[in-house]
N, C-alpha and C positions, 0 to 999 in steps of 0.2 A: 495479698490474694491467697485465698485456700487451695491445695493441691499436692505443696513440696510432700507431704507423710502421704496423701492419699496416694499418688502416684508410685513413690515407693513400696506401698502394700501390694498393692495387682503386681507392681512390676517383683518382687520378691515372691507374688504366691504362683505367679506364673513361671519362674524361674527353680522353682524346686525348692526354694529355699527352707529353712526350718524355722518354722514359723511356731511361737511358744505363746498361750494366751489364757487369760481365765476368765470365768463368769461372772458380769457384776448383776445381781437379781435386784439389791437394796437402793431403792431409791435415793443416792445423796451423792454429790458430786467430791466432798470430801472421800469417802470412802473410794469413788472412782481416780481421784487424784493421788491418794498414798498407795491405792494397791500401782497404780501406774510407776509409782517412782522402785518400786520394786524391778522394774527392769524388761517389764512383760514385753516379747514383740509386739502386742496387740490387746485387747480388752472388748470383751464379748458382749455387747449392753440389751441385756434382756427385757423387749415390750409384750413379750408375748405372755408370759408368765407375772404374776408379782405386782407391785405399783408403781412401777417406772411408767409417765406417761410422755408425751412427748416434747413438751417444756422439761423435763425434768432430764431427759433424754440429751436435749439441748445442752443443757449446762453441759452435762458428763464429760460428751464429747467435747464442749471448751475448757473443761477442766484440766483432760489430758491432752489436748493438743499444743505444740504439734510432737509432741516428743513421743507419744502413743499411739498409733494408729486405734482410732475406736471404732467396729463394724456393730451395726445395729440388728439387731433380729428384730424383723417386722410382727405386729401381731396377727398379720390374716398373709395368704397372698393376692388378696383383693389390689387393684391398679391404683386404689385413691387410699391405702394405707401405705405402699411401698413409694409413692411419689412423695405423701410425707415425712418417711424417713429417709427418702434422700435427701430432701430441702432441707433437712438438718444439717446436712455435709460431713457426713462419717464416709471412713476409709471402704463403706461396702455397706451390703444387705445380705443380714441371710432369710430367707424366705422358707416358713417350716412348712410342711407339707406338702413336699412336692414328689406328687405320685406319679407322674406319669410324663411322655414326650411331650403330651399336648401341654400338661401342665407347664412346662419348663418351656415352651415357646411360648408360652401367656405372660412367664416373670419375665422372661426379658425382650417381651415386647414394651410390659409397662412399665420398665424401668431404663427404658434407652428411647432417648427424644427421635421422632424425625431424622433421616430416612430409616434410623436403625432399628426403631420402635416406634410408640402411640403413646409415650411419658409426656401429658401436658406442662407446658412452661408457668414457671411462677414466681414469685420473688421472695424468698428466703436467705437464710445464711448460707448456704452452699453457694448460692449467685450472688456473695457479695451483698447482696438486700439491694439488689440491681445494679451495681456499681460493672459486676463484672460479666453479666448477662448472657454478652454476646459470644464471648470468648468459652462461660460456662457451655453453653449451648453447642458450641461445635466439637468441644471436646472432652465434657462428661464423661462418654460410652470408654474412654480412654483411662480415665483417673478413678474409677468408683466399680468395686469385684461386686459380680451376682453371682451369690453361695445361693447354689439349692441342696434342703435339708433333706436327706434320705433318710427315712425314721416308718415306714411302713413298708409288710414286703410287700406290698405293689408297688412300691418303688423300685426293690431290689428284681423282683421281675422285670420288669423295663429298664433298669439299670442299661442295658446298650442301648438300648433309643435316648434314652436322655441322657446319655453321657456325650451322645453326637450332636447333642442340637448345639445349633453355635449362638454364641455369646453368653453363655454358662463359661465362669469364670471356675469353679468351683463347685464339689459335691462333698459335703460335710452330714455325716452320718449321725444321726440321733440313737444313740443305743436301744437308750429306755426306752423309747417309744416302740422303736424297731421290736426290742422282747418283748413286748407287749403285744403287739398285732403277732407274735407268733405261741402266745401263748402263755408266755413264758417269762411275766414280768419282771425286771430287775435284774436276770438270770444270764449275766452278760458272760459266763462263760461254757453257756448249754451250747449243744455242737449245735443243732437248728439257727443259734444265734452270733455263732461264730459262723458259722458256714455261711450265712447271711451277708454276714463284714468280709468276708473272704470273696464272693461272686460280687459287691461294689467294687471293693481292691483290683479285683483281676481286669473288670471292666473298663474302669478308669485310668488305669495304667495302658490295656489296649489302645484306649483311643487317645492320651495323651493330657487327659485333665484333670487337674492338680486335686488331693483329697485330703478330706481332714476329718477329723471326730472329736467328738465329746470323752473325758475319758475324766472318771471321778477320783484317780490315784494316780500319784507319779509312776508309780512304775507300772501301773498300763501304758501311762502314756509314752514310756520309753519304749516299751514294747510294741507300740505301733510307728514311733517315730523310726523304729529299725525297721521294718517295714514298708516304708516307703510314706506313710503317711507327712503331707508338709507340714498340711494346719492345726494345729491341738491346743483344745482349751483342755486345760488339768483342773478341778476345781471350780464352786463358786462363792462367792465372798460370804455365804451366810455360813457355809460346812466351814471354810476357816475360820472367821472368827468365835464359831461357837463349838471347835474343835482345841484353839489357841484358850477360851475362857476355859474351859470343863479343861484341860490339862495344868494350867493356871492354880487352878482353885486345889486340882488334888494336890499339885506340890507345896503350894500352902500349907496341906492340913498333912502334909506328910505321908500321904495314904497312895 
């Protein structure tokens, strides 16, 4: 039965833990499988972006399971996109563009069955392929984290009201996006866009729910994991390996 890794993901992102993970954008379950044995706490499986669709999604996550936790970022927050990536059975959802209170009582209305949501039931790999139905059913809302993506500042404006809505597991910051809606794309160290990451921080920590970010360098990512921040993807698979070739090739040629 699925659950031992998912359970441990919420109960370690709820717990403070220091959670380390990176971006897989490239569609191939090989690549999700070596970067996983690299040690990651976790692996970021990107549908939103790129040509990961959701058979392909599928593999990923069996490729790193169970020894990886895989959270899937949906590619809408529409109710019949995120139902499908949970009948995948990854460790969570992260849900991009989530602007507002209202918005973040909509994701997890439709990503938590009855009484706790409006998630219609189905038969996928997350329930077993009905095997385990019954049991998935009562205790999903349990085993599977809903990350909402703060990445616009109307998000960081409401930032208190949706940090209090309950059953939000998590608030995972989109940088880019975030400089972007202020102006100031890519520009992750303009004070508008720290100041930004700094009023989600403050918030999220008031009310006591766990935060993470996108961070494209290690030592950002140290720098926020000091911080306070739990969840941190560092990286994603296409900047390393085409960081690892182009350093490759110049040592070859000696240059």
């Amino acid at each position: 039965m699925l659950g031992a890794d998912m359970t441990d993901f919420r109960t370690r992102l709820a717990r403070g833990d220091e959670l380390i993970g990176t971006v897989l954008a490239f569609a191939s379950e090989q690549t999700a499988e070596c970067v996983a044995r690299a040690g990651f706490d976790w692996v970021w499986i990107d549908t939103e972006h790129g040509p990961i669709d959701l058979a392909c999604a599928q593999r990923m996550i069996q490729a790193v399971s169970p020894s990886c936790p895989a959270v899937v970022r949906a590619p809408s927050r529409d109710p019949a996109a995120l139902a499908r990536v949970l009948d995948l059975g990854p460790a969570g959802v992260i849900v991009p563009h989530v602007d507002s209170a209202e918005d973040a009582r909509a994701v997890v209305r439709a990503c938590r069955y009855p009484p706790h949501g409006e998630r219609s039931a189905g038969i996928a790999r997350a329930q077993g392929y009905g095997r385990d139905l019954a049991s998935y059913l009562e205790d999903a809302h349990r085993r599977e984290a809903v990350i909402a993506q703060i990445e616009h500042i109307d998000a960081v404006e409401g930032i208190d009201e949706i940090a209090a809505v309950e059953g939000l597991d998590c608030a995972l910051i989109g940088p880019f996006d975030l400089s972007g809606s202020l102006g100031r794309p890519g520009d992750l160290g303009h004070p508008s866009v720290s100041g930004a990451i700094e009023r989600v921080r403050t918030a999220c920590r008031a009310r006591g729910l766990p935060l993470g970010i996108f961070c494209p360098t290690p030592e950002l990512a140290r720098e926020y994991l000091r911080s306070g921040f739990g969840l941190v993807a560092v990286g994603v698979d296409a900047q390393l390996l085409a960081g690892a070739s182009s350093e490759l090739l110049a040592r070859t040629r000696g240059s």
